[in-house]
N, C-alpha and C positions, 0 to 999 in steps of 0.2 A: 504493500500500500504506500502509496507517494503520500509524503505529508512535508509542511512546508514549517516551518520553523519560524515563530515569535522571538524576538529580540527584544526586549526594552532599554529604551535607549538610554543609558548612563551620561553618555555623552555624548550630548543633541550632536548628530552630522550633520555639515554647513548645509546640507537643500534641506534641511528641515527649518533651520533657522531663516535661512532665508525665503523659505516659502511663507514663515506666518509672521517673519517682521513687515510684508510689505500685507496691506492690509486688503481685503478686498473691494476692488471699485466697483459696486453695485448700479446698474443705471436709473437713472431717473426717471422716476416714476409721477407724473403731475397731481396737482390738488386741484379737487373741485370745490365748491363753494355749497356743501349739502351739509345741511342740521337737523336733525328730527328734535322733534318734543317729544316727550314721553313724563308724561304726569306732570311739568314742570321744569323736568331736566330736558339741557340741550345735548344732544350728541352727536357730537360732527362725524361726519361719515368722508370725509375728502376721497377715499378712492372709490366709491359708488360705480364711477366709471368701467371697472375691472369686473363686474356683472357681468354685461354683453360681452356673451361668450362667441357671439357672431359678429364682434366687431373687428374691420382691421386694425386699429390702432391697439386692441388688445390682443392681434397675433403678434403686431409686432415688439408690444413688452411683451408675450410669452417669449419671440425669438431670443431676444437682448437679456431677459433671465436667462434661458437655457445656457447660451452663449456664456454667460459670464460662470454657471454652475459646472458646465463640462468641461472649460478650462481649469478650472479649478480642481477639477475632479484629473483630468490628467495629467496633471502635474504629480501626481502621486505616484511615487516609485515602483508601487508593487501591484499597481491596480490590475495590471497585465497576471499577476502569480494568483491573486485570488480569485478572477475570473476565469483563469485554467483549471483551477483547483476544482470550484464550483461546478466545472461544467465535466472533470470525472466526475465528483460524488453525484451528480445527478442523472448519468449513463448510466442508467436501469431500468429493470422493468417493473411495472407496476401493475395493480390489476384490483381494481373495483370490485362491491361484493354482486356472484350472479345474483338473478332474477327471474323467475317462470313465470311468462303469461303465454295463454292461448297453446299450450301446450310445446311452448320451445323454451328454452332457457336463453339465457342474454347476459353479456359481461362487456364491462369496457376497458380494454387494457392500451398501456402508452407503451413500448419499446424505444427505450433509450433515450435520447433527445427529442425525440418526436414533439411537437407544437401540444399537440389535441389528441387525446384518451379517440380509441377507434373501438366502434361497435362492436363486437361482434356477436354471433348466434350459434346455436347447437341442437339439434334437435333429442338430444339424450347426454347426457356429462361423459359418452365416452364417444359420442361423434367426435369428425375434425370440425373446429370452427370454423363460423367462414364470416367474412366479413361483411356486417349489412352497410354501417356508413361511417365514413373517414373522414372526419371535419377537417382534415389536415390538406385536402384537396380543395374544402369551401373557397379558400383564398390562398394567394401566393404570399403572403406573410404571415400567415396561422391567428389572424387573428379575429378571425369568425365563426363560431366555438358552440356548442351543440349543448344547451342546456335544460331539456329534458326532453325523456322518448318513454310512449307509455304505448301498448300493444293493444288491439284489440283482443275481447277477451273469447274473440271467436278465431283468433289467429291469424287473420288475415289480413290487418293492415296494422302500421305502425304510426305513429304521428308523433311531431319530431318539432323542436323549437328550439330558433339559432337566435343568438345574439351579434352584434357585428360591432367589433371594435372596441369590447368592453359596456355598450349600452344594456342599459334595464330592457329595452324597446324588443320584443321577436316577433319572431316571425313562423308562422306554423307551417308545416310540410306535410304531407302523408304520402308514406311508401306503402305499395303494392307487394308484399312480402313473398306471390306465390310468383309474380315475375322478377322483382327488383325494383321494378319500374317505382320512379317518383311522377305521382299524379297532379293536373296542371292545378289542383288547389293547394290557394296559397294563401294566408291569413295574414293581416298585418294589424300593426298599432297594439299587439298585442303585451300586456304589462300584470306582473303578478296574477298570475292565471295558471288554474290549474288545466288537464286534459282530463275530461271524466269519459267517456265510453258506454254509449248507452245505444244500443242496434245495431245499426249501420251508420254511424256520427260518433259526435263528443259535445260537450258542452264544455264552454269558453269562457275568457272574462275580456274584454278590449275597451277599449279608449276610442273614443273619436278620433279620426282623423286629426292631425298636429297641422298647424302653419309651419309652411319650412323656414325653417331658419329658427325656431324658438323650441323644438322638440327636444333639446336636451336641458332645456333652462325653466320654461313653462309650466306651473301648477298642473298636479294630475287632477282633475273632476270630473264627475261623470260615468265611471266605471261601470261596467254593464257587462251581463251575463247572457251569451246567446249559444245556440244551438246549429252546429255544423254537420249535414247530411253528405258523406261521401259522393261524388262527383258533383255537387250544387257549384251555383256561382257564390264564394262568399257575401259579396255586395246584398246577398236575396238569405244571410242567415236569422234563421226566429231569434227574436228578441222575447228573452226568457224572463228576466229578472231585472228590474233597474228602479231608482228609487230618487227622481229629482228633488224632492224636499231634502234632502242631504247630498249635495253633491259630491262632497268629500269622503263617502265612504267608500269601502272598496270591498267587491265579490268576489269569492270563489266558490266554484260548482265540485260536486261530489256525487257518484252514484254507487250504492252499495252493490254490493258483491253479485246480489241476485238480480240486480238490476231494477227493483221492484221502488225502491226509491232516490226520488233525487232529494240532496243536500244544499241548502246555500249556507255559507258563512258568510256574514256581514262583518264589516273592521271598522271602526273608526282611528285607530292608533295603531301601536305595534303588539296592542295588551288590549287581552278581553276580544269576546266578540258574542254575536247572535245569531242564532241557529232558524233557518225557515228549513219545512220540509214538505214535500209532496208526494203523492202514491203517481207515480208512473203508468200502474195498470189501468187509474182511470182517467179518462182523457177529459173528463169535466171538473177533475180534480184540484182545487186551488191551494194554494201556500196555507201551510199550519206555521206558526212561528212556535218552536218549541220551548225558546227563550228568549228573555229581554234584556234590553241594557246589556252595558260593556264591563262590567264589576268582575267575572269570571271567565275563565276560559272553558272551551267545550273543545274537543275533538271526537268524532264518532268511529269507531275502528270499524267496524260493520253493522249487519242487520242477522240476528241467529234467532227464529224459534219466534218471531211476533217482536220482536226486544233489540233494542238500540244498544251498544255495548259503546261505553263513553268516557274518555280519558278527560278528568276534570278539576278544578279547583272550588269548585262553590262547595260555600261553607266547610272549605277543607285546602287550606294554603300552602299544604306539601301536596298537596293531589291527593286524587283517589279515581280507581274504577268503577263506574255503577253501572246498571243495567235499567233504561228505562220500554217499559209495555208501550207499543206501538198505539195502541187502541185508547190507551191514556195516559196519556202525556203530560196530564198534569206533574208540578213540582212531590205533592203527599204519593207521590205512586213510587217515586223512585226508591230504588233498591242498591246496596252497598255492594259491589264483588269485592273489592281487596278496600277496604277501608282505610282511610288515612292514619299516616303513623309518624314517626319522628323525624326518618328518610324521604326525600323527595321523592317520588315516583312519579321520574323522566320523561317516559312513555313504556306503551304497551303494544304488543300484538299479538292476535289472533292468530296460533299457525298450530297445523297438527291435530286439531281438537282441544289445544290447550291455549292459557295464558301464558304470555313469555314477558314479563317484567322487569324492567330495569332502573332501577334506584339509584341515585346519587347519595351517597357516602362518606362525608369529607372532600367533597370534587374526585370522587373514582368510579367507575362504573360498578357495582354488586346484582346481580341479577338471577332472579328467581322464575323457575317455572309452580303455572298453579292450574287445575282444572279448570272447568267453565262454570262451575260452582264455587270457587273462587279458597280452595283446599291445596294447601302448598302440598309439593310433589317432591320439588330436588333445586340443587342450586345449579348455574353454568360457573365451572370455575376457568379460572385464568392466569396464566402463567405469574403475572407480577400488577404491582395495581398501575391503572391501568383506563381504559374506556374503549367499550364495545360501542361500537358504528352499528348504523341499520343495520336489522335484520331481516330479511326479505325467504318469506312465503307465505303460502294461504292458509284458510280453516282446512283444508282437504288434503295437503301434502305431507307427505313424511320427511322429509330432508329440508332442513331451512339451510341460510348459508348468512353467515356473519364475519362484521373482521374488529379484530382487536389490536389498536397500538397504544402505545404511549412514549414517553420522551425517547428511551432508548430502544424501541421497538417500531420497527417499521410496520407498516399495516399488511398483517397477516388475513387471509382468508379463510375461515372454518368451513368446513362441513356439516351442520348437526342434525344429526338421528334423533328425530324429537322423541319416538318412542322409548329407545336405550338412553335417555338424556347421555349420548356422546359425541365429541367435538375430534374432530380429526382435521390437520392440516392440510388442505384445498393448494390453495399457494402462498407461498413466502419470497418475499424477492431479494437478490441476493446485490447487496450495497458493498461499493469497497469502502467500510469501514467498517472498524471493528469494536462492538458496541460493549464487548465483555469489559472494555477499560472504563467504563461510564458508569456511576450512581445515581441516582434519583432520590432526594430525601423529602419529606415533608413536613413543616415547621408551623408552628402556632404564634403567631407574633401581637405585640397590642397597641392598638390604635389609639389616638388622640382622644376619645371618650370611651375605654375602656374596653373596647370591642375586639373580641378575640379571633384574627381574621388568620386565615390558611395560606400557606405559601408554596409550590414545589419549587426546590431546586437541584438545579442539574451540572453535573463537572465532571472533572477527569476522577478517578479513585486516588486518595493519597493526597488531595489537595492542600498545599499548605496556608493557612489563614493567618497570612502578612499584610493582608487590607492592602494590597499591591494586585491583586488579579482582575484584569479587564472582567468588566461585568455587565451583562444586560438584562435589564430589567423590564415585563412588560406586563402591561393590563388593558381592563376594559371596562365592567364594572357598568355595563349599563344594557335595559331591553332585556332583563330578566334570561339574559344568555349566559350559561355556565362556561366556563373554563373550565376544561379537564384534561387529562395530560394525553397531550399529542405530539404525533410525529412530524417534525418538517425537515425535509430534505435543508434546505439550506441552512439550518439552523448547525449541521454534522460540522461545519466549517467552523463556524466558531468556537465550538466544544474542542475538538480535536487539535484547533489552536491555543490551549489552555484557559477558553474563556467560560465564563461561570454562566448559566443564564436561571433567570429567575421568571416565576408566573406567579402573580400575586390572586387572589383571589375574594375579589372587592366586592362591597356593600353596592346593591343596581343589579347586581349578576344574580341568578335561578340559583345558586349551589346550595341553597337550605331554607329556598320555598320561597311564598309573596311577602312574608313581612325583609326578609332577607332584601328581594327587589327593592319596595316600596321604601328600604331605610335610603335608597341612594339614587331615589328620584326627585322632581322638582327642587320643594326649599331643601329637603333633604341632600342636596347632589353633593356636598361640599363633605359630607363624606366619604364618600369616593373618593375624593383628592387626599383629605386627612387617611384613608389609610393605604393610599400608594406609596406617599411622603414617611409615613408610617415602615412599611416595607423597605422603602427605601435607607433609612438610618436603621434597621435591623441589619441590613447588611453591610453597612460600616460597623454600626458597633460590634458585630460577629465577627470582625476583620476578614470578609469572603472580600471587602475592594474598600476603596474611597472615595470622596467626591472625585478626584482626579481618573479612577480610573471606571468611572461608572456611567454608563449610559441609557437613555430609557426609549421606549420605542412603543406604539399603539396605534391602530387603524380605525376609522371612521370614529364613533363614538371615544374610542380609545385617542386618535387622535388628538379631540376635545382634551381627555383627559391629559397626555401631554402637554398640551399648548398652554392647561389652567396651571400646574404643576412647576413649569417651568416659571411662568410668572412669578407664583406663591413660593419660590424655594428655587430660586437659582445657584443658592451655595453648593445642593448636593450634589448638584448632575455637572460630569464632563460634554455629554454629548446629550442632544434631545431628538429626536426621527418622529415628527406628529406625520403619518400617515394618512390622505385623505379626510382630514381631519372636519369635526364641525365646528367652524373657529368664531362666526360672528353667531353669538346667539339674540340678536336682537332683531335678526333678519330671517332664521334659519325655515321659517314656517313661507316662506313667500316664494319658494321653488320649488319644483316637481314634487318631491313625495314630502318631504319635511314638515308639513302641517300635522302627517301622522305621530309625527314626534315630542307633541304638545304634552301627551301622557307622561312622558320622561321629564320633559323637560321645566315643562310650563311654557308662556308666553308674555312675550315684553309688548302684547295686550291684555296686561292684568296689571294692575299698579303696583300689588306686592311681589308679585312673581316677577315684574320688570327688576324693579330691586335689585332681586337674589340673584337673577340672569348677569344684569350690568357688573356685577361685583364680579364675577368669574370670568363672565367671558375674557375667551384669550383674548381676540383683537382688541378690547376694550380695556385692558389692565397690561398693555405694555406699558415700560417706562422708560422714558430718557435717561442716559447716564449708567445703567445700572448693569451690573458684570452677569450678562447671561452664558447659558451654553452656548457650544459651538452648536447651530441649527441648520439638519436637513430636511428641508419639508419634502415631501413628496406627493405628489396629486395625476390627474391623469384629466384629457380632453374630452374623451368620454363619456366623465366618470358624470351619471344624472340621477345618481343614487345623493349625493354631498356633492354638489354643483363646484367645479374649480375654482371659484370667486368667493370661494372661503377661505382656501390658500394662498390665493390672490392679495387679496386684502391684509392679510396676516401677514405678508412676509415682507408686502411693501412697507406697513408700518414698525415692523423689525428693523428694517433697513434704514429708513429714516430717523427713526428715536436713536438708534445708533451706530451711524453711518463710521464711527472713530473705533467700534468697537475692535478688539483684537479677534475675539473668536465669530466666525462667518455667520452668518443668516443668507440661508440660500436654497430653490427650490431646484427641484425635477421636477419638469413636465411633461409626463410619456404622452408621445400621440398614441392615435389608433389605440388606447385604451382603457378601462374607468373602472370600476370601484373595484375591480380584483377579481370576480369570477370571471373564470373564461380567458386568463392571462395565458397566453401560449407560455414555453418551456422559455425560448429564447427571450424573452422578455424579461422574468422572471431572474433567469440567470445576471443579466446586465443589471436589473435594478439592487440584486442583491450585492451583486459584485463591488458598485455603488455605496450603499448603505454602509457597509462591512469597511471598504473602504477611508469612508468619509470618518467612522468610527473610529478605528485605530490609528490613523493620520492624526483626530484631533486628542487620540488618548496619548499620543507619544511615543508609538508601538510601531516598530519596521519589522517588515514580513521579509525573512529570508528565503 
């Protein structure tokens, strides 16, 4: 195994000195003349500008950033060995967990560099595979990327929806499975939308038609639920479900297994939602709303025996199973399968004729099989702690197939015999690295109001604790999303260079249910930051690094969290990476999805939630003069999930407050692509390369 060797520099070598005595000349970026009111207060917004993501004047600050960041960036001695490095350990093969419908099985495996994960099929797990679709052929720069494919349940066609460039925005296909042949329908405008399969069709969610030019920056409203009939013209699909008194909410279609009903989920946020249902069979049939208001979640795993089977949190904030009677649906009918307990239960499935349950743990996966009477059976156990990935089969199957990784465990594929509760290795894929040198520990640390929050961390074995070892640190901490320990390829590079990496496991995040969430939403959020910051002095005073050699790193929300952290605590951090960050929160509701984010967040159309917002936000709490990190932002043109002109704004006013600074403020801006699904390989590799880079240059660290 090639491995490249960490030096810390005792004795700065002159291109180091001379790279960071000359300072970086950032360009000029104009001031507008814009101030909001808000209850009283004025808030100048000067670069308002950097919005118009269609305008030339802000391609041409993107070029002039870029420009000034790549030079920067190649100036770096060793940028060339980490990105060779990166791009062995990433020459592998991989391989998604299968999946049966319509009587064939389905996998998506990458080999080696490959851009984009390729379909393929089998008609028995000891046929040869063969390939149904290669996103890697969509485009000549892989960066139009295949983000979901669900089969008819009668086997005969498949329906397929791409993305292009990183956007939210797809586009539906259907393949003809018994030719190959792709059929000339073609969906568009389509956004958070599931494929449900009901006859000969599906049902759908889409958006209206977009003005061009405004499609990646524009408020979503209007979401609508309609029905696609196998060779029809789309333009002629039923309009199934849609609900103009709330334009802001958003549908997804669901049909049960026997086909016998359809589902809508209603969303007003990213939390909570409202269930309508219909009988299929009868065609004078109208919507039953099964629940109201957005207080709870609901998800329905199937329809078994007259009885809805339903993964939920009402009046039970770690979750629970229930089962409710078709015929009556009132709330007094429902009935408890696996009743709520101290562990979150994550989700569930139906496979086998059994319950397959899987619980959160202190952030690990622990997962239990139980009858349909809801009578525990057996555990699945797992090599190390860890987190199992979907599990994919039916109520009717005997073999499910699952994969389990964690930090030093690449994602394996099982096999399981739901009758013999046995798990047998499917695929493993073979990394040149060698993970037997690597620990995983997990640590209890305490927060600024006493709160006892989980941490994993990861290193070489034998590490010695000089508060001298490069450190990265990462969170997120928001939208009731867990952190559990996972595998990333690109993270092998940094470990393997003696570096420490941390996952904090923050108050916003699902790891121990709604009150857990709800501590580290709206006025709440500043929690979240108290125990990143928290995390963060754990591992200096543990002597794992120090401020000098510590860096922090987070995406989207996480982002946010970066860009607040760095303001409130610039002493701890050497380096800051906010990834696609949401940086202006006083704006955040006014683009494409972002109004969803009100539940998280609040709204700076609320006079006390403006408040709490104005105090955190990053762009809004930089200061003049003040010794920050060295800062990579990084964002993408695509990205219509966290509009660029949040990074935009943010990095210009970095730059300004301090233009004398020693340590850089400086973005990436990847074209052709957005908020990170669907990032081909080759992208991937350079932004990490990048990152990694920028890292160890500002921590003081030359790569031999």
């Amino acid at each position: 195994m090639k491995k490249i060797t960490v030096v810390l520099i005792a004795f700065i070598p002159m291109l180091f000195i001379a790279c960071n005595s000359n300072r970086v000349k950032y360009p000029e970026t104009k001031k507008v003349d814009v101030v909001d009111n808000y209850f009283g207060t004025q808030v100048a917004d000067p670069y308002r500008w950097l919005e118009d993501d269609k305008s030339p004047e802000v391609a041409e600050w993107v070029k002039a950033q870029n420009e000034v960041t790549f030079n920067y960036l190649n100036q770096i001695p060793f940028r060339s060995k980490i990105k060779n490095r990166l791009t062995e350990i990433w020459n592998y093969t991989s391989m998604g967990t299968p999946f049966k419908e319509g009587g064939r099985y389905y996998f998506f495996k990458k080999d080696g560099l490959q851009n984009q994960s390729v379909l393929y099929t089998m008609e028995t797990l000891t046929s040869e595979p063969k390939v149904i679709l290669d996103p890697n052929t969509f485009s000549e720069d892989g960066t139009v990327a295949l983000s979901a494919v669900v089969a008819s349940r009668d086997g005969k066609y498949l329906a397929y929806s791409t993305n292009d460039g990183g956007s939210d925005w797809q586009k539906i296909s259907i393949l003809d499975l018994a030719t190959g042949q792709k059929l000339a329908d073609e969906i568009k405008w389509v956004k958070f939308s599931s494929i449900a399969w009901y006859k000969n069709g599906f049902f759908y969610s889409r958006y209206d038609a977009q003005k061009e030019g405004s499609e990646l920056s524009n408020i979503n409203q209007n979401h609508k639920v309609y029905y696609h009939k196998i060779g029809e013209n789309p333009d002629n699909d039923e309009l199934v479900f849609s609900n103009k008194q709330f334009p802001l909410r958003s549908y997804s279609a669901q049909t049960t297994d026997d086909e016998k009903y359809l589902i809508i989920y209603e969303t007003e946020s990213t939390y909570g939602n409202s269930i309508y249902i219909r009988n299929l069979a009868d065609k004078r049939a109208d919507f039953s709303q099964l629940t109201t208001g957005f207080e709870f979640e609901y998800n329905i795993l199937d329809h078994i025996d007259d009885h809805l089977i339903v993964h939920t949190n009402y009046k039970a904030p770690k979750y629970k199973l229930i089962k409710i009677n078709i015929n009556t649906l009132e709330v007094g009918n429902w009935k408890d399968l696996l009743p709520e307990r101290k562990d979150v239960l994550s989700s569930c499935a139906l496979i086998g004729g059994k319950i397959v349950a899987n619980y959160v743990v202190d952030a690990r996966s622990k997962v239990e099989v139980y009858n349909l009477d809801g009578e525990k059976l057996s555990d699945i156990e797992f090599p190390t702690l860890g987190t199992m990935g979907g599990i994919s089969g039916s109520l009717n199957d005997s073999i499910a197939f699952y994969n389990f990784s964690s930090f030093t465990v690449p994602s394996v594929v099982y096999k399981y015999n739901i009758a013999k509760n046995q798990s047998t290795e499917f695929f493993k894929p073979e990394i040149n690295f060698n993970f037997d040198d690597y620990e995983t520990k997990q640590v209890f640390y305490t927060s600024k109001d006493g709160t006892q929050v989980p941490m994993f961390i990861v290193h070489k074995k034998g590490l010695e604790l000089n508060g001298n070892n490069p450190t990265l640190l990462y969170g997120y901490g928001g939208f009731n999303i867990n952190l559990m320990p996972n595998f990333s390829t690109s993270r092998l590079f940094w470990l393997e260079n003696g570096g420490v990496y941390a996952m904090a496991n923050l108050r916003g995040g699902g790891e121990y249910g709604e009150n857990w969430y709800r501590a580290g939403t709206k006025l709440n959020k500043q929690n979240v930051f108290d125990d990143f910051i928290a995390a963060a002095e754990y591992l200096i005073k543990e002597k794992y690094t120090s401020p000098k050699k510590l860096a922090i790193q987070g995406g989207s929300n996480g982002g946010l969290l970066i860009g607040a952290v760095t303001n409130q605590r610039p002493d701890l951090f050497k380096v800051a990476i906010p990834q696609v960050g949401v940086m202006d929160m006083l704006r955040f509701h006014k683009f494409t999805i972002g109004w969803s984010w009100i539940n998280d967040y609040g709204s700076s159309e609320d006079s006390i939630q403006f408040l709490n917002l104005h105090r955190y936000s990053p762009l809004h709490t930089i200061q003049s003069g003040v010794k920050y990190p060295a800062i990579l932002v990084t964002t993408a043109d695509h990205d219509d999930r966290v509009v660029p002109a949040h990074s935009f704004k943010y990095v210009a006013t970095m730059q300004e407050k301090n233009k004398r600074a020693k340590n850089p403020a400086i973005i990436r801006i990847q074209t052709r692509a957005g908020h990170g699904a669907g990032t081909p390989t080759s992208l991937m590799i350079e932004e990490y390369t990048d990152i990694y880079s920028f890292t160890l240059f500002n921590m003081g660290i030359d790569i031999k």
